[in-house]
C-alpha positions as semicolon CSV with decimal commas, in nm:
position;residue;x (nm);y (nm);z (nm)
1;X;6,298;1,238;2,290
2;X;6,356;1,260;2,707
3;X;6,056;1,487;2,689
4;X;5,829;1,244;2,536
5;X;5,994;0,969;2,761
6;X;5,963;1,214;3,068
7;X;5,541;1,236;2,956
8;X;5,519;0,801;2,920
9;X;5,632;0,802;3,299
10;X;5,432;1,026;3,443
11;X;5,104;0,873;3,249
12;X;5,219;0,509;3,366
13;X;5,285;0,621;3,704
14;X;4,976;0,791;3,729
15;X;4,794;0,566;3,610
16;X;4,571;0,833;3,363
17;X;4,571;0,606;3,053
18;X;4,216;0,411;3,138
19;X;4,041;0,764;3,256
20;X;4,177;0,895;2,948
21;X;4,083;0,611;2,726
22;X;3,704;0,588;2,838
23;X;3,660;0,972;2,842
24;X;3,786;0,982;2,475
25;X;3,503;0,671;2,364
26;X;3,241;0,860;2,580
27;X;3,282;1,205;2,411
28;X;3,332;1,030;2,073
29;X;2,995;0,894;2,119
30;X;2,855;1,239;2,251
31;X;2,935;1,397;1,929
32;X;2,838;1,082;1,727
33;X;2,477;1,127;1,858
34;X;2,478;1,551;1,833
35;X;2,571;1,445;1,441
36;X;2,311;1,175;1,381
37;X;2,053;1,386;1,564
38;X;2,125;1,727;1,344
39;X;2,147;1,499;0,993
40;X;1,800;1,323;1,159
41;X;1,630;1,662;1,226
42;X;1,763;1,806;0,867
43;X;1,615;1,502;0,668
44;X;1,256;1,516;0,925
45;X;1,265;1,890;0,804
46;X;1,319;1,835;0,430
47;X;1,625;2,031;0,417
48;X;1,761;1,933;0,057
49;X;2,038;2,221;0,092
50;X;2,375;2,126;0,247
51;X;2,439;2,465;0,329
52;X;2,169;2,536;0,532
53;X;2,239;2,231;0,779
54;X;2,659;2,352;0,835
């Protein structure tokens, strides 16, 4: 448990929690938008095989 302690310090101190927050909704939208444009180009292509989109 002092490790885990020892890694709350050093993020409060540093202050990395905000950075980290927005850079995890940014690339959590990134990929949202690579996913909705590859099930978007699958459907525009008339892919009716699962497979062949993974």
């Amino acid at each position: 448990m002092k490790f885990l302690e020892k890694i709350r310090d050093y993020i409060r101190i540093s202050g990395v929690a905000p950075i980290g927050r927005r850079y995890f909704i940014m690339n959590a939208f990134d990929g949202t938008t690579t996913i909705l444009g590859i099930v978007i180009g699958a459907y525009a292509a008339e892919i009716t095989n699962q497979f062949w989109v993974i």
